[in-house]
Backbone atoms as SQL, in Angstrom:
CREATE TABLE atoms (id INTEGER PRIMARY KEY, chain TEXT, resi INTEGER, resn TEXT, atom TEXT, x REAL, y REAL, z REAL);
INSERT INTO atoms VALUES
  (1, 'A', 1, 'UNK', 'N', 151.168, 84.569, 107.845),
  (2, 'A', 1, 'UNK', 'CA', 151.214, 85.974, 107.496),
  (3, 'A', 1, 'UNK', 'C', 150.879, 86.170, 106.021),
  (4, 'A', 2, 'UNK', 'N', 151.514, 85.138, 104.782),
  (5, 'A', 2, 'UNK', 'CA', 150.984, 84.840, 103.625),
  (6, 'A', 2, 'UNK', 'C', 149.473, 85.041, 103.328),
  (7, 'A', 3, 'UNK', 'N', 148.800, 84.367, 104.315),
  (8, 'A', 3, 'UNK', 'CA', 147.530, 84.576, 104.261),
  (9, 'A', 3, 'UNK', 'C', 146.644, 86.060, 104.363),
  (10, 'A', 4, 'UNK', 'N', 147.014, 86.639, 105.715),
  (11, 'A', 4, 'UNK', 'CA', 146.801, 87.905, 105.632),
  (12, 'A', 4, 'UNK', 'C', 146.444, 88.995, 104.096),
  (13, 'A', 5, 'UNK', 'N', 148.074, 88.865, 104.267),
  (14, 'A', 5, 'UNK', 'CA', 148.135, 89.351, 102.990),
  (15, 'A', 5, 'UNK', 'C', 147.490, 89.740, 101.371),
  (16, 'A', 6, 'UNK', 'N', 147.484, 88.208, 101.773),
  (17, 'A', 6, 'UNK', 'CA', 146.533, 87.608, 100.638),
  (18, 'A', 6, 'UNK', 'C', 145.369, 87.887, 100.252),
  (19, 'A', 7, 'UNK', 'N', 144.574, 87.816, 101.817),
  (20, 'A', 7, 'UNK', 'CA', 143.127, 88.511, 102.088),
  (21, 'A', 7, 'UNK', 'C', 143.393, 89.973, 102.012),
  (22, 'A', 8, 'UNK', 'N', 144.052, 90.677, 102.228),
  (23, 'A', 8, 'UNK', 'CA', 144.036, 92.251, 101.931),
  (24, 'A', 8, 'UNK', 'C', 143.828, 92.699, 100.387),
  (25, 'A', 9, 'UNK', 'N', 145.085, 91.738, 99.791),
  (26, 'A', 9, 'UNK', 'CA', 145.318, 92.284, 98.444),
  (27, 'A', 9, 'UNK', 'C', 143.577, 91.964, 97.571),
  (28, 'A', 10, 'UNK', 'N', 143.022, 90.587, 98.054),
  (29, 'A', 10, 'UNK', 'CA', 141.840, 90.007, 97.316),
  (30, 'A', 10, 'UNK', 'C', 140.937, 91.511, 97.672),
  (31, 'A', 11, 'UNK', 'N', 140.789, 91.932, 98.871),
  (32, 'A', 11, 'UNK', 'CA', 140.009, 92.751, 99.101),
  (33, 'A', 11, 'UNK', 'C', 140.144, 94.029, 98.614),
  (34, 'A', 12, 'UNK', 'N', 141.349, 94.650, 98.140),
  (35, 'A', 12, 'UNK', 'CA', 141.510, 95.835, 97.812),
  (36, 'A', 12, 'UNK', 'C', 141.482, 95.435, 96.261),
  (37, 'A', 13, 'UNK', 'N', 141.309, 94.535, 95.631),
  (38, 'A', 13, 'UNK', 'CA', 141.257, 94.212, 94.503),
  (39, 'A', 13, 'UNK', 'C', 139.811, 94.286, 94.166),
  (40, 'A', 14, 'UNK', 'N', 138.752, 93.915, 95.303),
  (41, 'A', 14, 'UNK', 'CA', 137.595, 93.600, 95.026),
  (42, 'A', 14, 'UNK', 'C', 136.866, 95.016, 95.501),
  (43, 'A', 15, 'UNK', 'N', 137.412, 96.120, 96.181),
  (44, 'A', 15, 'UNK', 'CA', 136.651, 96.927, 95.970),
  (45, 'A', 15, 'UNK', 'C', 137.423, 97.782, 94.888),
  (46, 'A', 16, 'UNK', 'N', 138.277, 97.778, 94.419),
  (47, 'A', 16, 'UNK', 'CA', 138.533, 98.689, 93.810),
  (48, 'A', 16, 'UNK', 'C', 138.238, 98.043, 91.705),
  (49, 'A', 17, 'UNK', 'N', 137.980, 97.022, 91.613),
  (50, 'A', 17, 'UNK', 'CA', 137.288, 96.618, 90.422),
  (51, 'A', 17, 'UNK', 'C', 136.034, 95.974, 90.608),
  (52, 'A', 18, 'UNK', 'N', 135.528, 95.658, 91.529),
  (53, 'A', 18, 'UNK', 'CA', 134.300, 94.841, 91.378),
  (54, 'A', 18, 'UNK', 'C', 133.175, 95.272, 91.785),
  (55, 'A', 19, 'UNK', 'N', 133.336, 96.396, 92.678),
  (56, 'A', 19, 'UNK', 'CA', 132.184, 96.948, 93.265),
  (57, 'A', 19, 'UNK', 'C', 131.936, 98.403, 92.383),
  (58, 'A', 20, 'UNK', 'N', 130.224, 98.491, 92.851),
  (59, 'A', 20, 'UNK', 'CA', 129.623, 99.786, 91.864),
  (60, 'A', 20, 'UNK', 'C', 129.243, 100.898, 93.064),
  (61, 'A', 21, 'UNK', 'N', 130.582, 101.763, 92.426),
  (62, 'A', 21, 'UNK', 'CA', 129.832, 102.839, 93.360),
  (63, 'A', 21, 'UNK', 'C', 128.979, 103.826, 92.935),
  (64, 'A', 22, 'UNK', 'N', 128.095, 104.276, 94.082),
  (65, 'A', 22, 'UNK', 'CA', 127.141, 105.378, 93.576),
  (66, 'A', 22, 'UNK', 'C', 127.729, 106.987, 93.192),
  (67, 'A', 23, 'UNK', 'N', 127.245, 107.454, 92.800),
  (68, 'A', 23, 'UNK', 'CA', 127.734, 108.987, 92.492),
  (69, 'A', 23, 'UNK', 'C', 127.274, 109.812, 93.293),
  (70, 'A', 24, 'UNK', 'N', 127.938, 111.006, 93.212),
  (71, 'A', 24, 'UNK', 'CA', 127.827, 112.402, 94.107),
  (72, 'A', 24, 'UNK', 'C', 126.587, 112.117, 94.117),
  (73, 'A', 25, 'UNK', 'N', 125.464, 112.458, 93.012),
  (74, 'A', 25, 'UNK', 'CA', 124.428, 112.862, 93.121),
  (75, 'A', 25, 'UNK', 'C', 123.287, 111.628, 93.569),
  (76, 'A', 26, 'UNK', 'N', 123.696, 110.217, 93.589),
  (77, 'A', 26, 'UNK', 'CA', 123.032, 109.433, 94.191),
  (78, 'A', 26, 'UNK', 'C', 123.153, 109.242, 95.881),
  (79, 'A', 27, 'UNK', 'N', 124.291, 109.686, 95.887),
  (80, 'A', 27, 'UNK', 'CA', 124.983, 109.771, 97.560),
  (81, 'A', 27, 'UNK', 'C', 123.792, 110.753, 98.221),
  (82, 'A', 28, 'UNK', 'N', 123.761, 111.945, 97.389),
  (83, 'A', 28, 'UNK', 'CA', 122.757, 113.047, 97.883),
  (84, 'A', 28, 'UNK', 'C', 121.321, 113.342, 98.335),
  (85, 'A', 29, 'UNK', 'N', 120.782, 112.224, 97.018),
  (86, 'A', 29, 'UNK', 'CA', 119.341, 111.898, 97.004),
  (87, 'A', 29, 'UNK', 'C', 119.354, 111.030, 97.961),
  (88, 'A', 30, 'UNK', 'N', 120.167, 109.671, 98.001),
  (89, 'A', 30, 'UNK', 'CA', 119.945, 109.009, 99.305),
  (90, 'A', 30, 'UNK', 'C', 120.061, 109.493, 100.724),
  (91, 'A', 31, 'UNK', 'N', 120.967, 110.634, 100.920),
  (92, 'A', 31, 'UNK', 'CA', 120.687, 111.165, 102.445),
  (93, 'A', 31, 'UNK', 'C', 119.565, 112.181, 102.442),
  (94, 'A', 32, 'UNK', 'N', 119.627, 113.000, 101.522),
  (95, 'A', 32, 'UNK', 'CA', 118.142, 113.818, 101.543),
  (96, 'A', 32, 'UNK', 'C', 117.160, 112.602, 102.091),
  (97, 'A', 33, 'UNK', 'N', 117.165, 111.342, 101.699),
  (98, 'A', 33, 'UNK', 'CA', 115.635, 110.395, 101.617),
  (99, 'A', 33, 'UNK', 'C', 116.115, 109.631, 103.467),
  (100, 'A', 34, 'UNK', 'N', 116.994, 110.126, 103.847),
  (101, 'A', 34, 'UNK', 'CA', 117.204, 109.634, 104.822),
  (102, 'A', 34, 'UNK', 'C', 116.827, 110.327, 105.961),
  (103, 'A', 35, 'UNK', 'N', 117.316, 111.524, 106.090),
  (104, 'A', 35, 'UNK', 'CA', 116.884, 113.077, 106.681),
  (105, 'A', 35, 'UNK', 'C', 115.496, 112.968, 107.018),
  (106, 'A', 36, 'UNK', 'N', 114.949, 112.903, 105.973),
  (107, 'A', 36, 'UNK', 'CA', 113.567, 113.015, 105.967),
  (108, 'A', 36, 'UNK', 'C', 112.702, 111.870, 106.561),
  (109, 'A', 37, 'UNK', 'N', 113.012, 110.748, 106.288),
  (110, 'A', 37, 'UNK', 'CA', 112.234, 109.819, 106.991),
  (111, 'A', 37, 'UNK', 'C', 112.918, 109.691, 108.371),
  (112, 'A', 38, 'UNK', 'N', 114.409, 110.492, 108.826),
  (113, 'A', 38, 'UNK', 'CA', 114.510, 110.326, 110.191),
  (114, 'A', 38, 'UNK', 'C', 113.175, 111.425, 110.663),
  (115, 'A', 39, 'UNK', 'N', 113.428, 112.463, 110.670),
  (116, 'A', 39, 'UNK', 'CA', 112.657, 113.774, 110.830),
  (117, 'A', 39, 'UNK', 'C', 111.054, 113.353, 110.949),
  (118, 'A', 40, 'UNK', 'N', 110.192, 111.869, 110.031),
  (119, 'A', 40, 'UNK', 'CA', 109.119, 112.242, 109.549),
  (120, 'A', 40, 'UNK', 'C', 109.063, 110.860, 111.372),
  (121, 'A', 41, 'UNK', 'N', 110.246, 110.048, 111.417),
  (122, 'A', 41, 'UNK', 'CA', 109.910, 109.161, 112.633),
  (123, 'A', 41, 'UNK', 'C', 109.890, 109.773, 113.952),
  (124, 'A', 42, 'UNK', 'N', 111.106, 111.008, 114.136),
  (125, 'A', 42, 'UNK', 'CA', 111.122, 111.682, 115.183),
  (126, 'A', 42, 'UNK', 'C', 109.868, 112.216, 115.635),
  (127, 'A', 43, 'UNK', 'N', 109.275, 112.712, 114.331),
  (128, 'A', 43, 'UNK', 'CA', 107.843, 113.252, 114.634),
  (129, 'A', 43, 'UNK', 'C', 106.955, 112.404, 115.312),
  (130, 'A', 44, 'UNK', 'N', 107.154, 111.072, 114.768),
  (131, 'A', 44, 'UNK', 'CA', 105.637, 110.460, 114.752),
  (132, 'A', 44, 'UNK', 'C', 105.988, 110.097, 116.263),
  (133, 'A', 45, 'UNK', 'N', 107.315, 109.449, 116.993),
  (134, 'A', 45, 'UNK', 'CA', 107.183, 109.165, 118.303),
  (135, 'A', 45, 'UNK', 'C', 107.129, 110.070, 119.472),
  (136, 'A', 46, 'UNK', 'N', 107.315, 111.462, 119.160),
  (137, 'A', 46, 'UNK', 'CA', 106.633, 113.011, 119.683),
  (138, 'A', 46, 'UNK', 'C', 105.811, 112.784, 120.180),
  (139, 'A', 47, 'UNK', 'N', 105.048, 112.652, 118.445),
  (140, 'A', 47, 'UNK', 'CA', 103.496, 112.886, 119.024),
  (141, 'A', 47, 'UNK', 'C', 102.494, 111.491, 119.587),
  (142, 'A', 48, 'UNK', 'N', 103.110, 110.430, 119.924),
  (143, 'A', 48, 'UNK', 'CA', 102.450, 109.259, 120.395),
  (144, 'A', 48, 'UNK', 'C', 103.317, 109.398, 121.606),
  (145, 'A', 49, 'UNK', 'N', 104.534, 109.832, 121.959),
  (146, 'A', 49, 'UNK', 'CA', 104.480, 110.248, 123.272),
  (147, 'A', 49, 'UNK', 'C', 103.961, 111.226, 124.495),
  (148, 'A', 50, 'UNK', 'N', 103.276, 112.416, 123.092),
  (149, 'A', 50, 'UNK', 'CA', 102.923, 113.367, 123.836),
  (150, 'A', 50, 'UNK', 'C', 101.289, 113.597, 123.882),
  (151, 'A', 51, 'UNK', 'N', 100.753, 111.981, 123.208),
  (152, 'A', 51, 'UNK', 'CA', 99.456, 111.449, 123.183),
  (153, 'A', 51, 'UNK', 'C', 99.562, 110.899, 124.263),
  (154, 'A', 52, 'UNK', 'N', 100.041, 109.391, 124.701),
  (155, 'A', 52, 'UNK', 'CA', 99.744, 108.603, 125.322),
  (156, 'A', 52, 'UNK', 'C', 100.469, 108.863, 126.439),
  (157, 'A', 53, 'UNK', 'N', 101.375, 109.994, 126.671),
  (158, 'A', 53, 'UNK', 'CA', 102.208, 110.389, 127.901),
  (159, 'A', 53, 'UNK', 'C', 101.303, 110.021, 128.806),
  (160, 'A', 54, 'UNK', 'N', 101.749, 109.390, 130.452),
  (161, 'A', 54, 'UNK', 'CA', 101.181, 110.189, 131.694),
  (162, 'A', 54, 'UNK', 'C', 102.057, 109.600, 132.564),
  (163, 'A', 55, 'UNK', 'N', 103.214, 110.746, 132.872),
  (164, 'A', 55, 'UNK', 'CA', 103.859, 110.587, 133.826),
  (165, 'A', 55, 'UNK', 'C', 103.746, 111.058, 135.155),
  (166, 'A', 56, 'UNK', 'N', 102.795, 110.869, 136.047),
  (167, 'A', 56, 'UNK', 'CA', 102.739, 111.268, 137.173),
  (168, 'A', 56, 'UNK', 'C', 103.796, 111.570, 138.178),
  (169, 'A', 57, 'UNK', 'N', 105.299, 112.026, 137.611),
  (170, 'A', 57, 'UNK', 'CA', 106.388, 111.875, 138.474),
  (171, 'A', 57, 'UNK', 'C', 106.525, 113.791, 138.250),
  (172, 'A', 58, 'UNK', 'N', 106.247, 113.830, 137.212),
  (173, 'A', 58, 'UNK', 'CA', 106.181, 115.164, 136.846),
  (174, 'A', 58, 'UNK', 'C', 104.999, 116.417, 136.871),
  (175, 'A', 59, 'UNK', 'N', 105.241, 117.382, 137.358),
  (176, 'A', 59, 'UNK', 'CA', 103.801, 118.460, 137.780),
  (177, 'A', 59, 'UNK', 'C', 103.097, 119.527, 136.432),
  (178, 'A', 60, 'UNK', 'N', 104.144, 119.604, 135.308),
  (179, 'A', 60, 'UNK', 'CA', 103.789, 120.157, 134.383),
  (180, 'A', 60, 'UNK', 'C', 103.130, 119.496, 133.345),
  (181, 'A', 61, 'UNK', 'N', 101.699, 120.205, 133.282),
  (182, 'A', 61, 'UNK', 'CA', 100.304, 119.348, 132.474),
  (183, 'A', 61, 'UNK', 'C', 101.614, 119.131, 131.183),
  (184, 'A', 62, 'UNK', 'N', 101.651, 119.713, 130.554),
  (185, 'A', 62, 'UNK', 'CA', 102.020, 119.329, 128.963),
  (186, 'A', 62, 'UNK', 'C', 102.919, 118.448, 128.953),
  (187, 'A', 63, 'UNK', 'N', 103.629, 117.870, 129.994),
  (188, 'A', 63, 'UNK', 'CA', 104.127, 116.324, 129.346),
  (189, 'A', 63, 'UNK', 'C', 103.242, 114.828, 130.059),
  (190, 'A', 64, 'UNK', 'N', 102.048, 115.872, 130.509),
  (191, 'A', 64, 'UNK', 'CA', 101.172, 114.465, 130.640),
  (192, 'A', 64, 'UNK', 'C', 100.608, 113.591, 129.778),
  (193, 'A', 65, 'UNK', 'N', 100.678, 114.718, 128.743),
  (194, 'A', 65, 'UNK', 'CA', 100.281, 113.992, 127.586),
  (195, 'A', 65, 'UNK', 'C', 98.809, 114.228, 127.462),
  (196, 'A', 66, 'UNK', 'N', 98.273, 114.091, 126.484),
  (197, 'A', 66, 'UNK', 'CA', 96.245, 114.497, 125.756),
  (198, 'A', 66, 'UNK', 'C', 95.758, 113.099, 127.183),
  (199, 'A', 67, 'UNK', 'N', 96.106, 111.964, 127.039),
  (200, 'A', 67, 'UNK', 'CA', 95.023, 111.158, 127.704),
  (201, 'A', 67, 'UNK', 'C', 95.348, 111.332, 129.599),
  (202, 'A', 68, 'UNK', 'N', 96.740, 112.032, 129.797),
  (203, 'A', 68, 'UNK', 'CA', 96.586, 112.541, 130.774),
  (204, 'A', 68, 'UNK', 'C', 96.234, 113.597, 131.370),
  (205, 'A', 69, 'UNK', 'N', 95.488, 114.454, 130.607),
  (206, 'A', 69, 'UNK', 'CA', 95.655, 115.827, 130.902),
  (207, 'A', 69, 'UNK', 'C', 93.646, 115.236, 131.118),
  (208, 'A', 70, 'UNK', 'N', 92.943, 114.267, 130.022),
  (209, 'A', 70, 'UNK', 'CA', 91.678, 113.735, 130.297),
  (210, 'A', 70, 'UNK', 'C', 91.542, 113.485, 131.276),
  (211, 'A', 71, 'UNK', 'N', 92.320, 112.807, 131.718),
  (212, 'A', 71, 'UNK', 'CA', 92.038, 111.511, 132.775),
  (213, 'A', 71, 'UNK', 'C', 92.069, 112.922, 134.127),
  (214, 'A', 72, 'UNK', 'N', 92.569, 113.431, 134.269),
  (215, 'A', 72, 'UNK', 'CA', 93.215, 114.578, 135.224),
  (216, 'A', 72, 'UNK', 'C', 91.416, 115.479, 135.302),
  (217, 'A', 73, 'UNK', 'N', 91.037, 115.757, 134.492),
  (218, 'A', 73, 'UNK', 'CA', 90.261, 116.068, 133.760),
  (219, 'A', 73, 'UNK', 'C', 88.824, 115.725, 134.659),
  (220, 'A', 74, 'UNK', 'N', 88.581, 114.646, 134.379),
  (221, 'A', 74, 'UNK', 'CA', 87.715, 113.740, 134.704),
  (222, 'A', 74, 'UNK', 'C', 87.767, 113.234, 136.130),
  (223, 'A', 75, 'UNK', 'N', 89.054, 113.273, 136.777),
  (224, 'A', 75, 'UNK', 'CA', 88.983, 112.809, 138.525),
  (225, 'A', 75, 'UNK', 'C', 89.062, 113.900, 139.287);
């Protein structure tokens, strides 16, 4: 149980003097930069799903996707 202990106190010792925390305003800029590159990935797999879509399980053209709506197109 000594041990435990031991490891708690080392640890609350080690974040509370040894580690660097960031500030309000670095906290901020880093989720702004996070937001955004979620938002800029959500996009990009959209639109390569709603490129290369072709689900033939479904009857509505627009989630066939551009190369299914061709292919549809063409036969």
């Amino acid at each position: 149980m000594s041990k435990i202990k031991n490891y708690i106190n080392e640890t609350v010792n080690e974040m509370v003097h040894n580690v660097t925390w960031p500030t309000w305003k670095e906290l901020q800029n880093h989720a702004i930069i996070v937001v955004i590159a979620s938002v800029i990935i959500a996009v990009l797999i959209f639109a390569m799903d709603f490129i290369f879509g072709n689900n033939s399980s479904t009857k509505d053209p627009i989630w066939e996707g551009v190369l299914g709506f061709l292919y549809n197109m063409f036969n």
